[in-house]
PLY file of the C-alpha trace (Angstrom):
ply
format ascii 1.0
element vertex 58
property float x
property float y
property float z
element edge 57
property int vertex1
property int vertex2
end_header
-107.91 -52.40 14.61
-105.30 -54.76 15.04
-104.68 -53.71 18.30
-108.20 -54.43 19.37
-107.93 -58.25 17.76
-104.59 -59.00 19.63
-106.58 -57.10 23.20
-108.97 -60.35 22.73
-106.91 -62.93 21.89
-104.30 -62.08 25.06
-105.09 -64.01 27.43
-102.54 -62.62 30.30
-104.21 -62.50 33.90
-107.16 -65.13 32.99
-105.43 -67.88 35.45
-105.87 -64.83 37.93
-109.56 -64.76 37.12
-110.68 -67.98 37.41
-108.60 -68.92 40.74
-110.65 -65.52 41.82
-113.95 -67.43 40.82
-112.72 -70.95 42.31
-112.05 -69.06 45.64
-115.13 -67.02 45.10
-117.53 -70.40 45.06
-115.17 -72.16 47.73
-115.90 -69.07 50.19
-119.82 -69.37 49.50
-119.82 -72.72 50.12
-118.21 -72.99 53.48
-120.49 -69.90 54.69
-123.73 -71.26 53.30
-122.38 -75.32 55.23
-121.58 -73.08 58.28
-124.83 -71.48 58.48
-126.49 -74.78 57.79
-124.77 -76.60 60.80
-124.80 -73.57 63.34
-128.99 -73.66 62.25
-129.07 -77.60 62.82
-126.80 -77.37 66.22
-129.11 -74.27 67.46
-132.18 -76.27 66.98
-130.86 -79.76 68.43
-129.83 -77.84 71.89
-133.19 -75.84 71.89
-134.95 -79.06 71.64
-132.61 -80.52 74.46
-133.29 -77.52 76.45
-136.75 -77.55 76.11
-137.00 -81.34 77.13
-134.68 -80.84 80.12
-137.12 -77.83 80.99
-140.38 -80.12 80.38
-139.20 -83.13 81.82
-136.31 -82.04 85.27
-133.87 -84.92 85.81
-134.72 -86.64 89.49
0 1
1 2
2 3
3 4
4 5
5 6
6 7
7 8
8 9
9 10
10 11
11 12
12 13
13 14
14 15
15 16
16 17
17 18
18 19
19 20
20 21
21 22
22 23
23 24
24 25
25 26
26 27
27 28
28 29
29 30
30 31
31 32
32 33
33 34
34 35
35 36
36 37
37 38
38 39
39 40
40 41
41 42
42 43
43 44
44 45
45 46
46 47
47 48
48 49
49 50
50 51
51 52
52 53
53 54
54 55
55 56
56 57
Protein backbone atom coordinates (compact mmCIF):
# COMPACT_ATOMS: atom_id res chain seq x y z
CA UNK A 1 0.00 0.00 0.00
CA UNK A 2 2.55 2.37 0.67
CA UNK A 3 4.04 1.88 -2.44
CA UNK A 4 0.90 2.81 -4.26
CA UNK A 5 0.61 6.30 -2.03
CA UNK A 6 4.31 7.32 -2.81
CA UNK A 7 3.38 6.07 -7.04
CA UNK A 8 0.84 9.21 -6.69
CA UNK A 9 2.53 11.59 -4.91
CA UNK A 10 5.90 11.26 -7.38
CA UNK A 11 5.70 13.57 -9.52
CA UNK A 12 8.96 12.65 -11.80
CA UNK A 13 8.30 13.15 -15.68
CA UNK A 14 5.13 15.63 -15.16
CA UNK A 15 7.35 18.74 -16.59
CA UNK A 16 7.68 16.16 -19.57
CA UNK A 17 3.91 15.99 -19.78
CA UNK A 18 2.80 19.23 -19.82
CA UNK A 19 5.65 20.69 -22.28
CA UNK A 20 4.07 17.55 -24.41
CA UNK A 21 0.56 19.29 -24.02
CA UNK A 22 2.02 23.00 -24.53
CA UNK A 23 3.61 21.69 -27.82
CA UNK A 24 0.56 19.63 -28.47
CA UNK A 25 -1.87 22.98 -28.50
CA UNK A 26 1.04 25.14 -30.13
CA UNK A 27 1.08 22.52 -33.17
CA UNK A 28 -2.89 22.74 -33.50
CA UNK A 29 -2.83 26.15 -33.53
CA UNK A 30 -0.41 26.96 -36.26
CA UNK A 31 -2.18 24.14 -38.52
CA UNK A 32 -5.71 25.29 -37.82
CA UNK A 33 -4.04 29.59 -38.64
CA UNK A 34 -2.39 27.89 -41.70
CA UNK A 35 -5.43 26.39 -43.00
CA UNK A 36 -7.32 29.54 -42.24
CA UNK A 37 -4.93 31.82 -44.35
CA UNK A 38 -4.19 29.26 -47.27
CA UNK A 39 -8.52 29.22 -47.32
CA UNK A 40 -8.58 33.20 -47.23
CA UNK A 41 -5.49 33.52 -49.90
CA UNK A 42 -7.28 30.69 -52.21
CA UNK A 43 -10.44 32.63 -52.23
CA UNK A 44 -8.90 36.30 -52.68
CA UNK A 45 -6.94 34.97 -56.02
CA UNK A 46 -10.11 33.04 -57.24
CA UNK A 47 -11.98 36.19 -56.94
CA UNK A 48 -9.03 38.08 -58.75
CA UNK A 49 -9.06 35.47 -61.32
CA UNK A 50 -12.49 35.48 -61.90
CA UNK A 51 -12.59 39.39 -62.31
CA UNK A 52 -9.55 39.37 -64.62
CA UNK A 53 -11.58 36.57 -66.59
CA UNK A 54 -14.95 38.77 -66.50
CA UNK A 55 -13.54 41.97 -67.06
CA UNK A 56 -9.81 41.44 -69.75
CA UNK A 57 -7.42 44.34 -69.14
CA UNK A 58 -7.32 46.66 -72.58
Amino acid sequence: MKKLIAFFKEEDGLETVEYGIILGLIVAGTIGLVVTIGNWVNTSFTNVSTELTANPPN
